[in-house]
Backbone as numpy.savetxt, mean C-alpha at the origin, in Angstrom:
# Nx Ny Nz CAx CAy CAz Cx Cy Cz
-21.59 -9.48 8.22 -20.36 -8.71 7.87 -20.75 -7.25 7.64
-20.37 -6.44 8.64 -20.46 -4.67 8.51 -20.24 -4.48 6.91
-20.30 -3.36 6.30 -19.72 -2.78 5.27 -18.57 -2.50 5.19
-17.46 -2.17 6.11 -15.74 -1.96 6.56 -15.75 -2.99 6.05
-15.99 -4.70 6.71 -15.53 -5.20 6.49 -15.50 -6.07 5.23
-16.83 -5.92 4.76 -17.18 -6.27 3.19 -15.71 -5.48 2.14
-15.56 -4.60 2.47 -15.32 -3.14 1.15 -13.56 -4.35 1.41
-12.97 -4.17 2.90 -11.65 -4.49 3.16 -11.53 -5.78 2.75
-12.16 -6.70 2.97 -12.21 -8.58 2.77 -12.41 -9.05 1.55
-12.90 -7.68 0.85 -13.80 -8.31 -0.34 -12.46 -9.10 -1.12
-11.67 -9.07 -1.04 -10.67 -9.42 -1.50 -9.88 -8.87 -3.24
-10.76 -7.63 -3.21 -9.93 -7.06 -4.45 -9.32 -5.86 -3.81
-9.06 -4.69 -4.74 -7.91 -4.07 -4.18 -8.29 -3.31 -3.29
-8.41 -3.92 -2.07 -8.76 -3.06 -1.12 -7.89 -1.97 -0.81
-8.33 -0.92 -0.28 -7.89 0.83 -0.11 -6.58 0.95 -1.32
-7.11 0.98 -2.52 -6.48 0.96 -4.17 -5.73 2.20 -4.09
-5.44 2.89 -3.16 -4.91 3.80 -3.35 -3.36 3.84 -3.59
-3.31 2.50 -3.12 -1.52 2.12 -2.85 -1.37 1.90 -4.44
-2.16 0.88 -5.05 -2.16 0.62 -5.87 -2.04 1.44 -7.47
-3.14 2.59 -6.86 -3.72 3.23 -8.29 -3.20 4.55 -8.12
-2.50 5.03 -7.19 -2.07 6.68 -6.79 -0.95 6.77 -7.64
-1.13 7.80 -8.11 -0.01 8.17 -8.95 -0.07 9.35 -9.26
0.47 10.11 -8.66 0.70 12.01 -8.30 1.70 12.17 -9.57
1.40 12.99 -10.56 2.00 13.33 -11.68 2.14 15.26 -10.72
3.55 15.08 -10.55 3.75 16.86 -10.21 5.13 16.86 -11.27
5.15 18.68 -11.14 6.02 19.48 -12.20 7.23 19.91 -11.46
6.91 20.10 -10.49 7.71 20.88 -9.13 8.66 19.82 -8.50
9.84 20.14 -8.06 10.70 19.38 -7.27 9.55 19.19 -5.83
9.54 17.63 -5.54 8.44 17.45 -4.09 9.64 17.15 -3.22
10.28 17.61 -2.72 11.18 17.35 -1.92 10.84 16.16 -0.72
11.85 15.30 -0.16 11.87 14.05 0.30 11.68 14.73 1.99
10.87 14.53 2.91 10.57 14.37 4.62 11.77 14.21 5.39
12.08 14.82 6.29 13.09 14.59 6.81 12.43 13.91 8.42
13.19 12.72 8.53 13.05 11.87 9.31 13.97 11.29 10.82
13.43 11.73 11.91 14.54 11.29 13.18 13.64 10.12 14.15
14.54 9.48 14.88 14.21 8.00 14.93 14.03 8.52 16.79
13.87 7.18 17.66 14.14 7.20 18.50 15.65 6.88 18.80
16.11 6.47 20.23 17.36 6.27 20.90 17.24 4.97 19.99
16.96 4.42 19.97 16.80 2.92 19.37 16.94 2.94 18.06
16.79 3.93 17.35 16.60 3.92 15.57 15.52 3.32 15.15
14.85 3.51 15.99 13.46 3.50 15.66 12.36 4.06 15.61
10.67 4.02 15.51 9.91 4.55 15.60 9.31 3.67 17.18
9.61 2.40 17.56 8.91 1.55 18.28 7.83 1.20 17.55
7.80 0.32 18.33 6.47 -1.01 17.77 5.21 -0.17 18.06
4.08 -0.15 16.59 3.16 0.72 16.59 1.87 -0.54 16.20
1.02 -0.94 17.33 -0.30 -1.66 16.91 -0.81 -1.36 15.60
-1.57 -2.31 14.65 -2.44 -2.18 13.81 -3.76 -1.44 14.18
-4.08 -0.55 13.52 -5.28 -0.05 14.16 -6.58 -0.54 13.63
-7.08 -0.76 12.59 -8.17 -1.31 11.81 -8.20 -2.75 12.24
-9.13 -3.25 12.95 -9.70 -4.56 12.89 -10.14 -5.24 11.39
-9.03 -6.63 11.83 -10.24 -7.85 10.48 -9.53 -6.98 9.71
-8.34 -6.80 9.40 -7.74 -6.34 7.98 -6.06 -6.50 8.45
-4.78 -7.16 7.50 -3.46 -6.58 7.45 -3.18 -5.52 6.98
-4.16 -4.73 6.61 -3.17 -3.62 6.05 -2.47 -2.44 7.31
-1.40 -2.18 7.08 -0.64 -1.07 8.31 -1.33 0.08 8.68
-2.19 0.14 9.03 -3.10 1.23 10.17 -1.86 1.10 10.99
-1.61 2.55 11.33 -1.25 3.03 12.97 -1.80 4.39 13.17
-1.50 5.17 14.07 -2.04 5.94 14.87 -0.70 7.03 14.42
-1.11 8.47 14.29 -0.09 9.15 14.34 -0.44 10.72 15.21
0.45 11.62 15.36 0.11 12.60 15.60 0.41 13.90 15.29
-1.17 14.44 14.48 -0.73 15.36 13.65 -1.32 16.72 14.18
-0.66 18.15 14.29 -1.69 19.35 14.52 -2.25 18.82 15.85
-1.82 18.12 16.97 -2.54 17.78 18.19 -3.39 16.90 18.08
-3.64 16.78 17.29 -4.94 15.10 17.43 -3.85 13.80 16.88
-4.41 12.71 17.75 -4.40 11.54 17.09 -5.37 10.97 15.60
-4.36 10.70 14.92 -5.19 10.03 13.73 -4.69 8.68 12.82
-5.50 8.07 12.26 -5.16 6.88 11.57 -4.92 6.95 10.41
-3.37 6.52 10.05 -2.55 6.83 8.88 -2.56 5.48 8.14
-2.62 5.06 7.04 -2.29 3.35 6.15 -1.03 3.73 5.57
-0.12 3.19 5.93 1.28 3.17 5.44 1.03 2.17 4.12
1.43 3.05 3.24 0.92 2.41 1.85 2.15 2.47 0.85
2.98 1.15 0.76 4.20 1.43 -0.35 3.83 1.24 -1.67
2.69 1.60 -2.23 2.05 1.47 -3.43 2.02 3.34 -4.08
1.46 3.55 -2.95 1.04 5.09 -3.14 2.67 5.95 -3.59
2.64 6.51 -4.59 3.75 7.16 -4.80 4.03 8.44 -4.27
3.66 8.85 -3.57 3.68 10.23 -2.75 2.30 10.02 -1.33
2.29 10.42 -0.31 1.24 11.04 0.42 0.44 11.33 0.61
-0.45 11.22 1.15 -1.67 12.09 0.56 -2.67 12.20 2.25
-3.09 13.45 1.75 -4.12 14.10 3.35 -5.48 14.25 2.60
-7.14 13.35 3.56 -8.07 14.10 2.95 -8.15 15.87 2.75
-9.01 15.83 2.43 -9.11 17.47 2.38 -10.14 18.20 3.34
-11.27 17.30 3.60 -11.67 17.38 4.75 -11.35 17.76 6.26
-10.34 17.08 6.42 -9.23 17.27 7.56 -8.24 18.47 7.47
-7.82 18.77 6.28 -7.02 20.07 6.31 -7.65 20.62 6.66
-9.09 21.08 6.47 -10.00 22.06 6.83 -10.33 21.69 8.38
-10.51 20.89 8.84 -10.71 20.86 10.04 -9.81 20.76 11.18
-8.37 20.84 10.36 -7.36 21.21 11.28 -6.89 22.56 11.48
-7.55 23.12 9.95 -6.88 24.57 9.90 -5.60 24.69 9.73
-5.27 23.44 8.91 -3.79 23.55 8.27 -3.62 25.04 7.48
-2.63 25.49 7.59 -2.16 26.48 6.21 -0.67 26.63 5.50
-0.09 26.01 5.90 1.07 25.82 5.35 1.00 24.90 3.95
0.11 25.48 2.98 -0.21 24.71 1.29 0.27 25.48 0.64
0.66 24.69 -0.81 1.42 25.09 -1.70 0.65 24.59 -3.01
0.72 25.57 -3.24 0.36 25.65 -5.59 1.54 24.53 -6.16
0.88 23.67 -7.21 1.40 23.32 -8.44 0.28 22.24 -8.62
0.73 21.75 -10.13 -0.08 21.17 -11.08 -0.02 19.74 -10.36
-1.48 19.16 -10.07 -1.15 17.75 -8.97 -2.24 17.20 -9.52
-1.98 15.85 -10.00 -2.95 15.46 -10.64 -2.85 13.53 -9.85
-4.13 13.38 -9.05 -3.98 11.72 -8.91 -5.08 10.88 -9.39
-4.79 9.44 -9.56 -5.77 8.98 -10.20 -5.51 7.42 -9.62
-7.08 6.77 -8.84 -7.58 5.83 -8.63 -7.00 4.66 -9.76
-7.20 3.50 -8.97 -6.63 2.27 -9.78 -8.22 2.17 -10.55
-9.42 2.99 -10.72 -10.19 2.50 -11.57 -10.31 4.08 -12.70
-9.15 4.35 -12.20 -8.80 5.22 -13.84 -9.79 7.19 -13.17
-10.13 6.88 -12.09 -11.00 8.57 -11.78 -9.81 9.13 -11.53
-10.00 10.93 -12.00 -8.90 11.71 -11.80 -9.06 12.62 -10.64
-8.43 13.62 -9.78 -8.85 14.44 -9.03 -7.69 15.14 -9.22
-8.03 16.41 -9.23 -6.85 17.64 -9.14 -6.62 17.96 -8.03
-5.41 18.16 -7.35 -5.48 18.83 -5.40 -4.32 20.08 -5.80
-4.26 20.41 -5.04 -3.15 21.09 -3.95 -2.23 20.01 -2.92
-0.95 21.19 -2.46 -0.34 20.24 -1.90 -0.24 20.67 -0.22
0.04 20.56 0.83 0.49 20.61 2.13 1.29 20.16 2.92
2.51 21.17 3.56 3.52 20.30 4.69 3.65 20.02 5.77
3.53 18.71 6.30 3.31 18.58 7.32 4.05 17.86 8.23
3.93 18.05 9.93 5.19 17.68 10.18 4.22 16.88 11.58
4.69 15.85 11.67 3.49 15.13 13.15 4.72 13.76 13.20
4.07 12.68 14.26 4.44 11.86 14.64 4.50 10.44 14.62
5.25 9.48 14.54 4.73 8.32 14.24 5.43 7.66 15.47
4.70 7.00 16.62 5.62 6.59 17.67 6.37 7.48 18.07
7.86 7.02 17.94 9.02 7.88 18.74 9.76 8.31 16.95
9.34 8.28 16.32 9.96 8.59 15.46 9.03 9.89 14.73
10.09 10.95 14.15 9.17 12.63 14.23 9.73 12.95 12.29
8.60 12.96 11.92 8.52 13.31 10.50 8.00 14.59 10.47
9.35 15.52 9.57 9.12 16.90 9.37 9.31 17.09 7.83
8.39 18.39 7.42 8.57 18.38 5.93 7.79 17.85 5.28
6.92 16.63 5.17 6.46 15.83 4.69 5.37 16.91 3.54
5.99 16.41 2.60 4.95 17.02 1.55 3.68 16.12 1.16
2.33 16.54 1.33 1.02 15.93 1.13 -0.03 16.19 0.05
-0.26 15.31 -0.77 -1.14 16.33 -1.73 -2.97 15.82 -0.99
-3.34 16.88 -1.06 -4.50 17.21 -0.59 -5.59 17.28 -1.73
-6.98 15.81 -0.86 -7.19 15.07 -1.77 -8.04 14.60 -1.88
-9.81 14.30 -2.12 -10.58 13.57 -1.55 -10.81 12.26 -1.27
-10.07 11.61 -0.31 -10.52 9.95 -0.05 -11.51 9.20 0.24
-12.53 10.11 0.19 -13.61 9.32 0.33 -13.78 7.76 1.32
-14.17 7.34 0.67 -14.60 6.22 2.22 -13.24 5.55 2.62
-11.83 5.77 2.09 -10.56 5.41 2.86 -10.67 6.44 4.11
-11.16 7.64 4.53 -10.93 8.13 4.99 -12.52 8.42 6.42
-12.96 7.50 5.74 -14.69 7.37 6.40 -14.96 5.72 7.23
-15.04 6.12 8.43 -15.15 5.25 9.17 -16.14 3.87 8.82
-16.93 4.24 7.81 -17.89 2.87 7.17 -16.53 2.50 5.92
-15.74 3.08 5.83 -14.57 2.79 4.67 -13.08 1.83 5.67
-12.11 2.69 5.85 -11.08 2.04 6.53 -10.73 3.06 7.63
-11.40 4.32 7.46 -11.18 4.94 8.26 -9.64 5.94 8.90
-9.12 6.04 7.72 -7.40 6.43 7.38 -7.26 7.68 6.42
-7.64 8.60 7.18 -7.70 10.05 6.43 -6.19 10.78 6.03
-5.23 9.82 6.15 -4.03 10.26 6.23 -2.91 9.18 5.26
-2.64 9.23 4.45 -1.61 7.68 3.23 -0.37 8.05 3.09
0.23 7.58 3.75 2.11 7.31 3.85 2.52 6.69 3.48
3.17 7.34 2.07 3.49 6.62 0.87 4.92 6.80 0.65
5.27 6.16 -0.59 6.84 6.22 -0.63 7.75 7.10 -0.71
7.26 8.16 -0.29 7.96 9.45 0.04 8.47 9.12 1.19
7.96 8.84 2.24 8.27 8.89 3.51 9.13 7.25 3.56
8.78 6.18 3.30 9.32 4.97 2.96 10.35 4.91 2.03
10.73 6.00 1.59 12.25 6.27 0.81 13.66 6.68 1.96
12.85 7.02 3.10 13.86 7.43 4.13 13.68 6.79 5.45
12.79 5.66 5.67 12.48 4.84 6.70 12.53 3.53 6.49
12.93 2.78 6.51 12.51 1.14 6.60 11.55 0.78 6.99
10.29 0.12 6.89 9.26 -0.32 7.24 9.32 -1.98 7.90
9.27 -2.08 9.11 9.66 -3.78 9.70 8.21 -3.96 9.91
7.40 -5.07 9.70 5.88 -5.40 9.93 5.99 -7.22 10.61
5.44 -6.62 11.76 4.77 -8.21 12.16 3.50 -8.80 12.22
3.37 -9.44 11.24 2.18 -9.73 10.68 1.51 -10.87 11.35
2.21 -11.33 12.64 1.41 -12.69 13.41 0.95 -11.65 14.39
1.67 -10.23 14.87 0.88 -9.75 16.11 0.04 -8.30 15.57
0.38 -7.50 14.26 -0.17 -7.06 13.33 0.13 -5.53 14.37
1.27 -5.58 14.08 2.28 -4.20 14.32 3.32 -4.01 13.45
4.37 -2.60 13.75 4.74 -2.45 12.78 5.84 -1.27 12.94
7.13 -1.13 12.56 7.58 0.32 13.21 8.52 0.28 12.00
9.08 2.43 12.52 9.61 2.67 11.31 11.32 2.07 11.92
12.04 2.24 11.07 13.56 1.81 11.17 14.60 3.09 10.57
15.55 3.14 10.88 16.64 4.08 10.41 17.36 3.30 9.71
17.38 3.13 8.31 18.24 2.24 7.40 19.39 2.19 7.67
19.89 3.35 7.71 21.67 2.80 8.30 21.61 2.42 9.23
20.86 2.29 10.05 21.01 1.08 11.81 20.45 -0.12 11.49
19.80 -0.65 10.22 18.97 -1.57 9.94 19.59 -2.89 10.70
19.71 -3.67 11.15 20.24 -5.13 11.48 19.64 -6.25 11.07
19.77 -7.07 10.21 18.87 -7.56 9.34 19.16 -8.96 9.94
17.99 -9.64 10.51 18.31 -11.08 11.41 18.80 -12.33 10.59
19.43 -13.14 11.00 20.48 -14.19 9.97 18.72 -14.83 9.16
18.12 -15.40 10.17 17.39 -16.17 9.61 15.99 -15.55 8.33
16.32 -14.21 7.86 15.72 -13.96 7.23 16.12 -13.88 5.54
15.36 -14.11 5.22 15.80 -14.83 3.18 15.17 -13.32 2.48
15.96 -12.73 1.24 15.84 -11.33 0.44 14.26 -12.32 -0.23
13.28 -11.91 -0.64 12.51 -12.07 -1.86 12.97 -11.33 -3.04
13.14 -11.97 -4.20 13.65 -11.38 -5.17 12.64 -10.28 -5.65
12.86 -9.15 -6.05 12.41 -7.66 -6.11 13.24 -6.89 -6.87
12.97 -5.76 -6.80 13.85 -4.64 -7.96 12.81 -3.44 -7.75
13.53 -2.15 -7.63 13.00 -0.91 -7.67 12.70 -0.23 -9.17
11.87 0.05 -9.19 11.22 0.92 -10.57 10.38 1.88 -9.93
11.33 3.34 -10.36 11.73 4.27 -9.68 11.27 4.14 -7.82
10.55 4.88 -7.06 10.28 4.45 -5.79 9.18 3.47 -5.34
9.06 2.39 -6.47 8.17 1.68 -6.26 8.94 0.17 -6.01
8.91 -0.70 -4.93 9.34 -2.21 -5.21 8.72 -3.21 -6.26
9.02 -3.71 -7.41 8.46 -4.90 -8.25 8.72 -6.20 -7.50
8.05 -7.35 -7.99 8.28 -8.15 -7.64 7.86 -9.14 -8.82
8.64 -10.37 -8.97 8.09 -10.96 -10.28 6.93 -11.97 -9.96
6.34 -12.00 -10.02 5.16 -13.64 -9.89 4.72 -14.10 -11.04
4.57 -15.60 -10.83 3.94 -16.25 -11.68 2.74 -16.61 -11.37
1.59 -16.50 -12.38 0.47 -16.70 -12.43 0.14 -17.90 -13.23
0.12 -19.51 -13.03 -0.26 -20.51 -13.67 0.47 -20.20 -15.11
1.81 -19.90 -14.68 3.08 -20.67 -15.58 3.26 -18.91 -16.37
3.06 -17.69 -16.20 2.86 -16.83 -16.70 3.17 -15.78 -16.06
4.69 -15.19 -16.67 5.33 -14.51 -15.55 4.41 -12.94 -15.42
4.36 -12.12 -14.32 3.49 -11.10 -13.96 4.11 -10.09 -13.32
5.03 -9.16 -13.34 5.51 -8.20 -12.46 4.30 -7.62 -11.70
4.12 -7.21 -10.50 3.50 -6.77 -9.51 4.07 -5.65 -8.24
3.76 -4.76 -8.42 3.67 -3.88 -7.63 4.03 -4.35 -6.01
4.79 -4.19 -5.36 4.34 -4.46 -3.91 3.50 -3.40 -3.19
2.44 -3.73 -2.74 1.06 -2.72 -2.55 1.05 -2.87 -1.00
1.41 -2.35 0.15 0.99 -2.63 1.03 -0.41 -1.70 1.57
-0.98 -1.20 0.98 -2.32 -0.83 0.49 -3.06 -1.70 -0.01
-3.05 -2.60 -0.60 -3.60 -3.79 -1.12 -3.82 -5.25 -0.49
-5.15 -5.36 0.03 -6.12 -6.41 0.85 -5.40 -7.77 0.57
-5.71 -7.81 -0.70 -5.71 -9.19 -1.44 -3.87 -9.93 -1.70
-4.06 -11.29 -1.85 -2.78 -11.10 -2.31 -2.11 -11.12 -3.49
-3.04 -11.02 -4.87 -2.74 -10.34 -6.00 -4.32 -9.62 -6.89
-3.87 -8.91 -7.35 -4.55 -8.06 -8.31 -4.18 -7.82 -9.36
-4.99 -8.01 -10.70 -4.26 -8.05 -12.33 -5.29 -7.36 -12.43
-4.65 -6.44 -13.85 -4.96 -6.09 -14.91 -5.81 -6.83 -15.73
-6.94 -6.11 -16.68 -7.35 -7.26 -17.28 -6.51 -7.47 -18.44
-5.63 -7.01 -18.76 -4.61 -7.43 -19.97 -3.87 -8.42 -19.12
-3.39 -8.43 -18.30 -2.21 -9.38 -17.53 -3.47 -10.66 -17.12
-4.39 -10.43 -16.89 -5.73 -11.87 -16.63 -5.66 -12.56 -17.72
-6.02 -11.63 -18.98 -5.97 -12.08 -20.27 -4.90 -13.01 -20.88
-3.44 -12.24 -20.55 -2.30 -12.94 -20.75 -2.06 -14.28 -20.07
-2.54 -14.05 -18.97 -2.04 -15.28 -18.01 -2.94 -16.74 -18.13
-4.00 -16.58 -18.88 -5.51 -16.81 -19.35 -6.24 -17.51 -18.27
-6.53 -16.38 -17.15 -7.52 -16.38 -16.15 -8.70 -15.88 -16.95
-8.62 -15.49 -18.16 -10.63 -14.89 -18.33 -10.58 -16.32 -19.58
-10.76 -17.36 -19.18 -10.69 -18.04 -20.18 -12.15 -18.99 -19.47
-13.25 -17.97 -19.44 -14.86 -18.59 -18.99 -14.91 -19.10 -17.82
-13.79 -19.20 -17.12 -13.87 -20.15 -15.92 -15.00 -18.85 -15.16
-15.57 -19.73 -13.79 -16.61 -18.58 -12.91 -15.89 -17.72 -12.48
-16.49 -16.49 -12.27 -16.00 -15.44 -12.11 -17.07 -14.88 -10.94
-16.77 -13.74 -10.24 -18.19 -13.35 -9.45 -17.97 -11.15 -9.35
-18.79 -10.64 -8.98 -18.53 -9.36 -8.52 -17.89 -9.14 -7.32
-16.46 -8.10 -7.43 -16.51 -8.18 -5.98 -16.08 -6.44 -5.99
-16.02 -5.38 -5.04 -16.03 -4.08 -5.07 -14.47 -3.68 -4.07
-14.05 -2.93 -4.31 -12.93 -2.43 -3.28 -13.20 -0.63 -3.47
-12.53 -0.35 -2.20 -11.92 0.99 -1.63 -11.08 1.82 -2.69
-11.71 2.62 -3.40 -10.56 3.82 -4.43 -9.95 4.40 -3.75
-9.26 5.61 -4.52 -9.13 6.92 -4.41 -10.79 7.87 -4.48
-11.23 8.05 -3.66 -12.51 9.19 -3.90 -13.53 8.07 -4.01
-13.90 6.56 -3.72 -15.33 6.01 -3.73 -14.81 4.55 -3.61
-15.65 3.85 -4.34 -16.14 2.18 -4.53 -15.82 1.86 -5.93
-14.72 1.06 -6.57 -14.99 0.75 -7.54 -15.01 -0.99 -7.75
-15.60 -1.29 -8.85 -16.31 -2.92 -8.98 -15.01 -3.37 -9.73
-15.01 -4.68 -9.27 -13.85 -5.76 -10.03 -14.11 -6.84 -9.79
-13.57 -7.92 -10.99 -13.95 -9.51 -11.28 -13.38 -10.71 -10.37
-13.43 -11.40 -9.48 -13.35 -11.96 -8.59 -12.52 -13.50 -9.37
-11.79 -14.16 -9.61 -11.73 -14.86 -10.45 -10.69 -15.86 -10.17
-10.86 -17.27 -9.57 -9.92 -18.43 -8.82 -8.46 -18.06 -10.05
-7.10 -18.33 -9.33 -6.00 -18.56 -9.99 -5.79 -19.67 -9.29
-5.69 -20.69 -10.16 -5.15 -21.88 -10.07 -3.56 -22.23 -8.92
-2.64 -21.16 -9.94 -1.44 -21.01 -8.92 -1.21 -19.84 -8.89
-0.11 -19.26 -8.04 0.30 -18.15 -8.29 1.96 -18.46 -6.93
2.78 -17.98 -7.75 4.05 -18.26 -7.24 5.19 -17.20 -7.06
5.77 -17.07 -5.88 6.60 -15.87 -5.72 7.69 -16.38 -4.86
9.25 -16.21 -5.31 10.24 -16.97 -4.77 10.56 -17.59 -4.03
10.00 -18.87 -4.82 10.01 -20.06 -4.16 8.71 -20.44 -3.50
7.69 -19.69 -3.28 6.71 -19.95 -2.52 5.39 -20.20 -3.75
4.59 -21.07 -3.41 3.44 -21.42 -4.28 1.95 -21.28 -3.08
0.90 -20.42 -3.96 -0.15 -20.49 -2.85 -1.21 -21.13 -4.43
-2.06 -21.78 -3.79 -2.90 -22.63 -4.54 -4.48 -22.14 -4.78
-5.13 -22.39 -5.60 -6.82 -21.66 -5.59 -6.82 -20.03 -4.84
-6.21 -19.07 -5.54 -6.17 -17.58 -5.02 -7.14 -17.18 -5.84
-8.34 -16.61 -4.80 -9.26 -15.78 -5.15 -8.53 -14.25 -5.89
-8.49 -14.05 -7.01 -8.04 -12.64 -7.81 -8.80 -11.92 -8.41
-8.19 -10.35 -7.67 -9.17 -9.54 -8.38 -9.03 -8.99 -9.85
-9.44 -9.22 -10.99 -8.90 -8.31 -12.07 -9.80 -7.06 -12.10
-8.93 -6.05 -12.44 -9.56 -4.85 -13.03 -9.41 -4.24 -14.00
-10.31 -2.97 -14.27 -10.63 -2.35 -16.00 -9.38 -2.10 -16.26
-8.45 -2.34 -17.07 -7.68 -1.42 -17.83 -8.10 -0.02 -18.21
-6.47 1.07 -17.67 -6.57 1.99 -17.47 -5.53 2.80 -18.74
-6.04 3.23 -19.84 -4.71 4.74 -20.26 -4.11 5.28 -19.76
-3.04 4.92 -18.45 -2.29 6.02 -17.68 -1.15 5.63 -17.35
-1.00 7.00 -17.14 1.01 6.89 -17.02 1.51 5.69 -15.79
2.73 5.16 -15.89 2.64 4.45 -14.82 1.51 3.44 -14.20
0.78 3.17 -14.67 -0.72 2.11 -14.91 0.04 0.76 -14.36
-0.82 0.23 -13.14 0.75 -0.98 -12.70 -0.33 -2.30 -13.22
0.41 -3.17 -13.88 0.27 -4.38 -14.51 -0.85 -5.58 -13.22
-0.14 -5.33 -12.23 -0.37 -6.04 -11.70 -0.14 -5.77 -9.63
-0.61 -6.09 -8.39 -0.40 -5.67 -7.25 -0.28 -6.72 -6.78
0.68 -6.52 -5.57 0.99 -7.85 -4.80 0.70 -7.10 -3.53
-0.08 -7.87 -2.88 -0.82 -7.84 -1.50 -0.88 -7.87 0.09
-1.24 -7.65 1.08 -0.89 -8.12 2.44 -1.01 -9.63 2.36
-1.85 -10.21 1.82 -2.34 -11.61 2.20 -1.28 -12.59 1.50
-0.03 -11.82 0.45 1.61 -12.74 -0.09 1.99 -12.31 1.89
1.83 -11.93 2.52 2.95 -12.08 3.80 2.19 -11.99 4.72
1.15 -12.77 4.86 0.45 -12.74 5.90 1.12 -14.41 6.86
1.25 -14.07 8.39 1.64 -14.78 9.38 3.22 -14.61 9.29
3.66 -13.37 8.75 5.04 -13.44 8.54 5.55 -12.14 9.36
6.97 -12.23 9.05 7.89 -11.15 9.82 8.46 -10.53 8.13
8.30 -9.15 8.04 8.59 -8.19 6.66 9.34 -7.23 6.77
10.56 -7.02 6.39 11.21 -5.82 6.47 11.57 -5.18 4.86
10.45 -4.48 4.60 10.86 -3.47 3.34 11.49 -2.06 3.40
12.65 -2.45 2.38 13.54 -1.00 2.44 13.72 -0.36 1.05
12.61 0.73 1.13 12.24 0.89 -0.36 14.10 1.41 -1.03
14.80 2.64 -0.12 15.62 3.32 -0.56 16.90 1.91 -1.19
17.08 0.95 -0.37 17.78 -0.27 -1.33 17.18 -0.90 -1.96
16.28 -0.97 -2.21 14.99 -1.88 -3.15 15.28 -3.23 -2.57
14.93 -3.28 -1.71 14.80 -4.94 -0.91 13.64 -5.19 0.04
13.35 -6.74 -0.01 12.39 -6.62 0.61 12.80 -8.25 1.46
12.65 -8.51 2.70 13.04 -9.43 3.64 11.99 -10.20 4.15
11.75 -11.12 4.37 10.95 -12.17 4.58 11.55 -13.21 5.94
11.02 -12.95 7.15 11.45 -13.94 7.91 10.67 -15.64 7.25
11.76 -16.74 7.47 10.94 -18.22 6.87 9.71 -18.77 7.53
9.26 -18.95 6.67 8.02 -20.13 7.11 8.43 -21.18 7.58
7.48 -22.48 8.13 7.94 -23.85 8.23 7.09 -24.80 7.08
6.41 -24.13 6.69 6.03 -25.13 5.16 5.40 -24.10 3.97
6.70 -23.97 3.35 6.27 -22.80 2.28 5.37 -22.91 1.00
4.72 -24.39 1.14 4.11 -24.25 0.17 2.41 -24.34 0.87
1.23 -23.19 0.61 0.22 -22.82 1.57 -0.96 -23.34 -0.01
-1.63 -24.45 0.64 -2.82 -24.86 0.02 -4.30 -24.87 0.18
């Protein structure tokens, strides 16, 4: 197993950025303005990262192609900083920008607007805070120097097919939502989707992270609560920050349950408890909708689930 694929598989919060980003600005960040194709769409955009669900596609920014992780965890955007420089961006802007990794590291940026492509669908405006990603953005990492976060997913629908591991944007008011697909119960807190799960009888709000490998990640207060640190084996396992590598406890959940659906022996990652604003309890993962059809629409706070044929996965 390469190192990509160690850092992505390891099964904790892989590329945590969805997870742990949380852009504290002072300044109005104004919302991307977004046009679709003839279709109201972006078209169907391949996964680009091998041996991983998370939404890699390809975009086009400043004339190059590059690999973006559509991340509904991440609360704003974000561009390495590396790449600004090597695009010779200059269209940046001053204010107080402060983000911070799900293992609690801080980094101060600047911000940048940018306007490139996703498929047939053309995002202008897009405000970016500029940022060091470190190995998200490093080809021994995931290789995604670019995080499209719920800024941009406040004005797009995100449809994901997770059996052929593609993915396109949608124009919410054209949305057509297929009969045979069932709501998962959810709720918006502010541009973020919640979702409730139970953890071996122990209810857990969770983040929907589509930045996030695994298909849950706790807190060690919410492990504690749920009493996953109760001696059972545990092992090391490492994931993808904001800016590096950080270590987390590997640790079987017995059950873990999300409307209506039960998955059995889930490898979970817990991590350090963090002092910070917005600090999320808990992340829900690619691997809750993996072999599925997903349509998340952050701006109604819903999230769609085409059915399984045996919903309970052991």
């Amino acid at each position: 197993m390469n190192r990509r694929s160690l850092l992505i598989r390891a099964g904790a919060v892989a590329a945590a950025v969805g997870g742990g980003l949380w852009l504290k600005d002072h300044v109005l960040w104004r919302r991307p303005r977004v046009t679709f194709g003839a279709d109201g769409t972006s078209g169907w955009l391949g996964f680009v990262v091998p041996r991983t669900l998370l939404p890699t596609v390809r975009v086009r920014l400043a004339g190059r192609d590059l690999t973006a992780l559509v991340d509904s965890g991440a609360q704003y955007s974000v561009i390495d900083r590396r790449l600004v420089a090597e695009l010779g961006l200059d269209n940046l802007f001053d204010m107080p920008l402060i983000a911070y990794g799900v293992d609690g590291r801080a980094q101060m940026g600047r911000g940048v607007t940018l306007d490139l492509a996703v498929g047939g669908a053309r995002v202008g405006r897009l405000r970016a805070g500029i940022l060091d990603l470190g190995p998200l953005s490093e080809e021994e990492g995931l290789g995604a120097p670019l995080i499209l976060g719920q800024d941009l997913l406040m004005e797009a629908a995100l449809e994901m097919d997770l059996r052929q591991r593609r993915l396109r944007l949608i124009d919410a008011a054209q949305r057509v939502l297929p009969s045979a697909y069932r709501p998962l119960p959810v709720r918006r807190s502010g541009t973020a989707l919640v979702a409730q799960a139970v953890v071996e009888g122990a209810q857990v709000k969770a983040v929907v992270d589509t930045g996030s490998s695994a298909l849950l990640a706790l807190s060690e207060g919410v492990a504690q609560s749920a009493g996953l640190l109760d001696g059972r084996p545990e092992r090391a396992g490492s994931s993808i920050v904001l800016g590096g590598v950080a270590r987390a406890r590997m640790i079987q959940a017995r059950t873990v349950a999300l409307g209506g659906e039960t998955w059995r022996d889930v490898t979970t990652a817990v991590y350090a408890e963090q002092a910070l604003p917005n600090y999320p309890d808990a992340l829900l993962g690619m691997e809750a909708f993996a072999g599925r059809d997903v349509i998340l629409d952050l701006s109604d706070g819903q999230l769609h689930l085409a059915p399984l044929m045996d919903v309970t996965i052991v």
